[in-house]
C-alpha positions as CSV (number, residue, x, y, z in Angstrom):
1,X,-28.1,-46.1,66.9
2,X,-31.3,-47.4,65.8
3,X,-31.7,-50.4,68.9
4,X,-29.5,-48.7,71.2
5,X,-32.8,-47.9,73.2
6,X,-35.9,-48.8,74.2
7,X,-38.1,-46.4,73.0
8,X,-38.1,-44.1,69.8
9,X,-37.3,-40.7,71.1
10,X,-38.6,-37.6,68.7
11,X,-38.0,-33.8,69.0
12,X,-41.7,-32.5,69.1
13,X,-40.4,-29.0,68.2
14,X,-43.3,-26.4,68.6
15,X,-44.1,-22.9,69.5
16,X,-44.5,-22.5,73.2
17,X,-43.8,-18.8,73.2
18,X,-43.6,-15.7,70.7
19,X,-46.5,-14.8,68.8
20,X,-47.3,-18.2,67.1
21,X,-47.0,-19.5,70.9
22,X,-51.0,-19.5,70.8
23,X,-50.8,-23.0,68.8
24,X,-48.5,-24.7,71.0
25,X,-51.1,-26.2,73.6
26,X,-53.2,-27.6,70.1
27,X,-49.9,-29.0,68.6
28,X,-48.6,-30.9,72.4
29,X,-52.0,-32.8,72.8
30,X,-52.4,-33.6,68.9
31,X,-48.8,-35.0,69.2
32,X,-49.8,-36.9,72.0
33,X,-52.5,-38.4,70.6
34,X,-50.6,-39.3,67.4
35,X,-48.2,-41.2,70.1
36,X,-51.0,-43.1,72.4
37,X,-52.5,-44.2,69.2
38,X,-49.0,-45.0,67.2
39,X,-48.3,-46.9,71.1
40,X,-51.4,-48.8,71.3
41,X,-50.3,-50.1,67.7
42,X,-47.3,-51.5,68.5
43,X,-45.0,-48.1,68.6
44,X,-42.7,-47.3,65.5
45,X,-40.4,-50.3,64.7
46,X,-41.8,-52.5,67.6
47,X,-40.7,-49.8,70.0
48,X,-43.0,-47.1,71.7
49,X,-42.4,-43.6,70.8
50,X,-41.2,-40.7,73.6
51,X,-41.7,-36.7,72.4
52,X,-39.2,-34.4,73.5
53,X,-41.0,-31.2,73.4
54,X,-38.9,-28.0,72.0
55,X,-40.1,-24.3,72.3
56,X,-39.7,-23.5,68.4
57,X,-40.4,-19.5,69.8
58,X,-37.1,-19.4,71.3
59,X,-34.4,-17.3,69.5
60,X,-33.1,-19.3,66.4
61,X,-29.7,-19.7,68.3
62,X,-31.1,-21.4,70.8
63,X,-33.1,-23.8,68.8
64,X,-30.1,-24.2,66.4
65,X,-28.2,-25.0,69.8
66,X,-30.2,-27.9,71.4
67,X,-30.8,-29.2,67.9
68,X,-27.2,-29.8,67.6
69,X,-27.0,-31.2,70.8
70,X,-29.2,-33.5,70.6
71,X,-28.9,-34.7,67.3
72,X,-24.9,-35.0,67.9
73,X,-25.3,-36.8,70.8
74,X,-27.9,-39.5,69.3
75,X,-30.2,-38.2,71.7
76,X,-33.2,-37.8,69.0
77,X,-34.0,-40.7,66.2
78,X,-36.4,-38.6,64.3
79,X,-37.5,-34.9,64.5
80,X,-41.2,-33.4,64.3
81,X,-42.9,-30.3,64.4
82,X,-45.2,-27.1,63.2
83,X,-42.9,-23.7,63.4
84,X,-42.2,-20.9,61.2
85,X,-39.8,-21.8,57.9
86,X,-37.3,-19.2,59.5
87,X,-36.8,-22.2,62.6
88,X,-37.0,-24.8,60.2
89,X,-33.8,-23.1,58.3
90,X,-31.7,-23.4,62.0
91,X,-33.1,-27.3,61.9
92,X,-32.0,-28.6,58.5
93,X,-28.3,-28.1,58.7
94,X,-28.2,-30.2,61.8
95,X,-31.2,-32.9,60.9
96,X,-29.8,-33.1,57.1
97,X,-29.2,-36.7,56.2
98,X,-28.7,-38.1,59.7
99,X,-32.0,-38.5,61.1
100,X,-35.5,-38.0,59.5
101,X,-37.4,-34.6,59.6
102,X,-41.3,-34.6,59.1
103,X,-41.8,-30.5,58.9
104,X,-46.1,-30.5,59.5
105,X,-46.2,-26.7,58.7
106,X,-47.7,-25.3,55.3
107,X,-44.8,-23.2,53.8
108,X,-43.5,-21.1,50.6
109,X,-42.4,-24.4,49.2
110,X,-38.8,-25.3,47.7
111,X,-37.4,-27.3,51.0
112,X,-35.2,-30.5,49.4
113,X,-32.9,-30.6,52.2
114,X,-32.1,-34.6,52.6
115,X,-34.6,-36.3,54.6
116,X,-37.2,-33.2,55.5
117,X,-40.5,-34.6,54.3
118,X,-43.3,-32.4,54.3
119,X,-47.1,-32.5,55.7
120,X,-48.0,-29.0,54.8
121,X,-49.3,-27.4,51.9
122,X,-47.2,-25.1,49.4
123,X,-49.1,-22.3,47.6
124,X,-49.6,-24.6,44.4
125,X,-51.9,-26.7,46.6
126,X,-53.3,-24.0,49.0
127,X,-53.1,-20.5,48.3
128,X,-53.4,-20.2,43.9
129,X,-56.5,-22.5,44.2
130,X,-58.0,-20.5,46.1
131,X,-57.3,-17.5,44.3
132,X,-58.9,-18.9,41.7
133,X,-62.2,-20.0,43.5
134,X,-62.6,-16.0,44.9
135,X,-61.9,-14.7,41.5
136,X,-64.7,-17.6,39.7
137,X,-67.1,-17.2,42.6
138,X,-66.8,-13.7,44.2
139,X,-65.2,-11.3,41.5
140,X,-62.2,-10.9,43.8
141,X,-59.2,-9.8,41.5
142,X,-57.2,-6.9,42.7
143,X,-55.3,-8.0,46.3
144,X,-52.8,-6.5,48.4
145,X,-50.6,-8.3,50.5
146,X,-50.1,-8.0,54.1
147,X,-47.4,-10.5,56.1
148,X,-45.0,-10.3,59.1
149,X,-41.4,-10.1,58.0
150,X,-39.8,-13.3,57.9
151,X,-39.4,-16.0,55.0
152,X,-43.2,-17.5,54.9
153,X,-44.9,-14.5,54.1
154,X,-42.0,-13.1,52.1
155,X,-41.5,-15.8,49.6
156,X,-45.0,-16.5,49.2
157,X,-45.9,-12.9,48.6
158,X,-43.0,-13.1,45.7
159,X,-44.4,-16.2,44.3
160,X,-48.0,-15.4,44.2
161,X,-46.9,-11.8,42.6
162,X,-45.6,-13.5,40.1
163,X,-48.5,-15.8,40.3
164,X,-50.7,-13.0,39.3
165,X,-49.4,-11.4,37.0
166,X,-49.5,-14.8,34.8
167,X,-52.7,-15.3,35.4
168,X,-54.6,-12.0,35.0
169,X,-55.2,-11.1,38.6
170,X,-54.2,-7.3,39.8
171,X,-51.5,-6.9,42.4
172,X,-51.9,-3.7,44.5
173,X,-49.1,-3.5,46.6
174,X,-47.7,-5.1,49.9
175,X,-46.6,-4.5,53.8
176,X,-45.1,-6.7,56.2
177,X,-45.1,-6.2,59.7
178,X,-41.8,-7.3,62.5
179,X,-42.8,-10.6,64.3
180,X,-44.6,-9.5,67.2
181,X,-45.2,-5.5,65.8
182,X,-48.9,-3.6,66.4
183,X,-48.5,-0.7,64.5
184,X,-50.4,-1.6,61.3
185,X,-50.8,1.8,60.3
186,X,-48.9,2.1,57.0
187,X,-50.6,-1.5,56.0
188,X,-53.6,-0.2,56.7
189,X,-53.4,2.6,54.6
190,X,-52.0,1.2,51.6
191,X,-55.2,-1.4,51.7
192,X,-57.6,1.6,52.2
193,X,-55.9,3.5,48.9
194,X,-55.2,0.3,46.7
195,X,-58.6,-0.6,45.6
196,X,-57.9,-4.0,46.5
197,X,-60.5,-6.1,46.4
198,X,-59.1,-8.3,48.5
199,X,-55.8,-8.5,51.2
200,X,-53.8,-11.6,51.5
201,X,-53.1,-12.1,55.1
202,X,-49.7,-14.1,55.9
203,X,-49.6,-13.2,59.6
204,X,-49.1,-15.0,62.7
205,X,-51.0,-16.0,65.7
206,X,-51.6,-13.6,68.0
207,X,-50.2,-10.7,65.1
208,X,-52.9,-11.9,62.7
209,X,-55.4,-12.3,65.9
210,X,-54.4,-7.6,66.5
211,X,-54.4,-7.1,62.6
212,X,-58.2,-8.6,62.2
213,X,-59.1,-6.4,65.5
214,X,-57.4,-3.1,63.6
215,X,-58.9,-4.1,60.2
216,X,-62.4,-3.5,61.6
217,X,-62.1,-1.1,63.8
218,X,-60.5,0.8,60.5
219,X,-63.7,-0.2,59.1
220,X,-62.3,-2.1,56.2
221,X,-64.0,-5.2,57.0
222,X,-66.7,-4.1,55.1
223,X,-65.0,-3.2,51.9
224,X,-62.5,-5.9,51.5
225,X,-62.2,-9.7,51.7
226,X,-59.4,-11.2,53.6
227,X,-57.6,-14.5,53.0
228,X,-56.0,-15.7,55.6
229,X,-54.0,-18.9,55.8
230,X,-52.0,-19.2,59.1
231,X,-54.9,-18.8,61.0
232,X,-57.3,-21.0,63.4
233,X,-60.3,-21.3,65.6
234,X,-58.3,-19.9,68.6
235,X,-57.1,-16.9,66.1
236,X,-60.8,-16.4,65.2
237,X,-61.4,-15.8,69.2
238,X,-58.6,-14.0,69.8
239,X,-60.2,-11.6,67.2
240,X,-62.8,-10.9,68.8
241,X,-66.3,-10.6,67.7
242,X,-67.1,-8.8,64.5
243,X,-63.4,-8.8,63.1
244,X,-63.8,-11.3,60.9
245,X,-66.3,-10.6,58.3
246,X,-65.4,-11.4,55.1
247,X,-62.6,-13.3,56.3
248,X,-61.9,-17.0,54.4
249,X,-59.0,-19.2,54.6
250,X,-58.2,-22.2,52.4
251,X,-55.9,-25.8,54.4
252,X,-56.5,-29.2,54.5
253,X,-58.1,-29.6,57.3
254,X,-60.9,-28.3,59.2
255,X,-62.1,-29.9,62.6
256,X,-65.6,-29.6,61.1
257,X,-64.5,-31.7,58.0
258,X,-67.6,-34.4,58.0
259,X,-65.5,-38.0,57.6
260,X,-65.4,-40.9,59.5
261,X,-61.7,-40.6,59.9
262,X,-62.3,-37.0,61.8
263,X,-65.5,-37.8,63.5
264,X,-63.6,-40.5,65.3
265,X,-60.1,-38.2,65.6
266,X,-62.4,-35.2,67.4
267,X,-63.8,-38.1,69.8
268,X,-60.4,-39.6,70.7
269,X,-59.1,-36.0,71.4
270,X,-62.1,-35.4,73.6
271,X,-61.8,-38.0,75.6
272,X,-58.5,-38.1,76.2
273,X,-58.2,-34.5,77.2
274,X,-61.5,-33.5,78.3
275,X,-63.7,-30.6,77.3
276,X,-61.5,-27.9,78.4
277,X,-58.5,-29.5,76.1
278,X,-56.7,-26.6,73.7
279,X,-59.3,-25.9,70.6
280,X,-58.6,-28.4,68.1
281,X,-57.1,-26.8,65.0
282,X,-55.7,-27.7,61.7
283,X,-51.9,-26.3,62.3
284,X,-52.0,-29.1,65.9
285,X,-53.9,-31.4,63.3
286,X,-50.9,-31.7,61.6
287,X,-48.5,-32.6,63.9
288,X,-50.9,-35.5,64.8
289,X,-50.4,-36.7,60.9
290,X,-46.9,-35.7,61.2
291,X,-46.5,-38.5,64.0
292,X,-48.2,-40.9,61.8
293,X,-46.5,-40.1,58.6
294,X,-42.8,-40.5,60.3
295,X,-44.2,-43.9,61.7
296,X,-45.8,-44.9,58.0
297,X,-42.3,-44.2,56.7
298,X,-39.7,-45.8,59.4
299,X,-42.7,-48.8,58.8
300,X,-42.0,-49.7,54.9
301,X,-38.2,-48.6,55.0
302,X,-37.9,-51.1,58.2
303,X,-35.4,-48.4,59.5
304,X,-35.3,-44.6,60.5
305,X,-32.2,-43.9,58.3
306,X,-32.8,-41.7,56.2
307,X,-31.5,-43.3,52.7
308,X,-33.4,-46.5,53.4
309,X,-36.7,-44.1,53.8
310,X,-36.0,-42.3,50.8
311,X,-35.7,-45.5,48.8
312,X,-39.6,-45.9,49.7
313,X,-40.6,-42.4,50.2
314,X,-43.1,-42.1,47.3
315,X,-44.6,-45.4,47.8
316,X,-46.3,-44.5,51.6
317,X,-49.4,-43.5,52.6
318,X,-51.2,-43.4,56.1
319,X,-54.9,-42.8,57.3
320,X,-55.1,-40.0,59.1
321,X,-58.3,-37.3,59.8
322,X,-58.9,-36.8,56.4
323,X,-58.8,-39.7,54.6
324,X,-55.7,-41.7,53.3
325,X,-52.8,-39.2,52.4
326,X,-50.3,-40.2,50.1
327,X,-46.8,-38.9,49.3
328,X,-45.1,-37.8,46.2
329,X,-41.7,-37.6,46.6
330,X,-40.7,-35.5,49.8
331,X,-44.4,-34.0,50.3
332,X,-47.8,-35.1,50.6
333,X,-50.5,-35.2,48.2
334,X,-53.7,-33.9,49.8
335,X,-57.4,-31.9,49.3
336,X,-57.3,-28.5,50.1
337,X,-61.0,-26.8,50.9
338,X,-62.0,-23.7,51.3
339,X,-63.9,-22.0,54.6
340,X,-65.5,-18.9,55.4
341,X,-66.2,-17.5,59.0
342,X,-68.4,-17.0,61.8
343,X,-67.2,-15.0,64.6
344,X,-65.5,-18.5,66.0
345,X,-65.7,-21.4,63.3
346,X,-65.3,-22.2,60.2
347,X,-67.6,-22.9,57.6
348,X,-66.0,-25.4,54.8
349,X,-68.0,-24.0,51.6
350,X,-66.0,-26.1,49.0
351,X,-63.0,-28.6,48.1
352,X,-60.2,-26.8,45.8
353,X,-58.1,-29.9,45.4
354,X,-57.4,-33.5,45.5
């Protein structure tokens, strides 16, 4: 399989439609990037890489469907991709052991199908940390939870529960909201009775974008911190002014991260794409690393088969927009900061972890 072509052909699966659909532009030209620059340095085992773009907003069927497909048929060497954990679960039973996975999205952790490997963070990394720095810094203790329904925000909301209550915080109670649903009404009432003083946000795209909008116009915004972790620069306009106030969100990556690494990654992107190119994010960030880790990994295995990677897994690193990034075991090691808001950026105010 592995020189029956010419090129390297991936599965770039990413939203193009539903309510994370928002990130999809951002992921498609970050991915692109990732494949002019992995090209221009000789390709991925001395061959150049093709994407195969896959709406990962279609109905789970229909992703589960072409993944079968494709990977059945030896159509795809490698898949890559930022979704939600509920397509990721329709991936794995087709991807598992046959051809490598490199899942770019921060999720609620615990993924050890055979050869998924990681780029995102996992609460330990991202979401306790900064719990920790809002407590510390800002006196925030007492949270509710707010999340659409699906696996993300429901396993992370169980896990930091049980997060807080080891570690002295208050937990006031929690809502979660159907993919796509606008009537925040019961969330927003359990937030203005629960003497939070601060709601955990685990919503997507344009859902988190209509739940910022009816925070403030609830007047909340005012009372209560938010934390927000699936969320980006095109979120924060989607928003609109004044619905963010008090709003921070904790990833590894910011586009206003001052390194060498990302003042040359935010020049490549413009030029390649222009000034009207899709706002450069950290959820399309990481399907540029994603490109770069599969290509680090097929590099010191010599192969794409997934046993000879795993022999090598923990011993790979790549230099990406932040810096060098290293693995341990299936999952990257990585800083995590800490940003605040303006109307439409973000304000990195400190580093939670290394």
């Amino acid at each position: 399989m592995e020189h029956s072509r010419d090129a390297v052909d991936i599965a770039l699966v990413v939203p193009l439609s539903g309510p994370a659909g928002m990130f999809g532009p951002s992921c498609e030209v970050s991915a692109e990037l990732a494949v002019a620059d992995i090209n221009a340095a000789g390709g991925i085992l001395d061959r150049p890489v093709r994407l195969h773009p896959i709406d990962a907003g279609a109905p789970l069927s229909a992703i589960s469907a072409q993944m079968r497909r494709l990977v059945d048929t030896h159509s795809v060497d490698a898949v890559v991709g930022w979704h939600l954990s509920n397509a990721r679960q329709v991936i794995t039973p087709h991807t598992a052991g046959r051809v490598p996975y490199v899942y770019t999205t921060f999720y609620e952790g615990g993924e050890n199908t055979a050869g998924v490997y990681m780029v995102g963070e996992t609460p330990q990394q991202q979401l306790f940390p900064a719990l920790q720095w809002l407590r510390a810094n800002q006196g925030i203790k007492r949270w509710c939870i707010v999340g659409n329904d699906y696996i993300w925000p429901r396993q992370t909301a169980a896990v930091t529960k049980d997060y807080m209550h080891a570690n002295g915080f208050d937990f006031a109670g929690d809502a979660f909201i159907p993919l796509g649903g606008r009537d925040f009404r019961a969330s927003l009432d359990l937030i203005a009775s629960s003497r939070a003083d601060g709601v955990l946000v685990l919503m997507v795209g344009t859902d988190n974008a209509a739940f910022n909008r009816a925070f403030a116009r609830a007047g909340l915004h005012e009372k209560q911190i938010r934390l927000s972790l699936m969320i980006g620069e095109d979120v924060l306009c989607a928003s609109g002014n004044g619905s963010t106030q008090g709003l921070y969100t904790a990833c590894g990556y910011f586009e206003s991260l001052v390194t060498p690494e990302n003042m040359g990654f935010g020049s490549r992107y413009e030029q390649l794409f222009g000034a009207t190119a899709p706002t450069l994010n950290n959820i399309g960030e990481s399907c540029y690393e994603g490109l770069l880790l599969l290509a680090a990994l097929a590099g010191a295995a010599g192969s794409l088969q997934v046993r000879a990677i795993d022999r090598v897994r923990s011993t790979v690193s790549y230099q990406g927009p932040r810096g060098e990034v290293a693995m341990r075991g299936a999952h990257t090691h990585q800083p995590v900061f800490l940003a605040d808001t303006t109307d439409v950026e973000f304000r990195v105010i400190d580093q939670l972890s290394a």
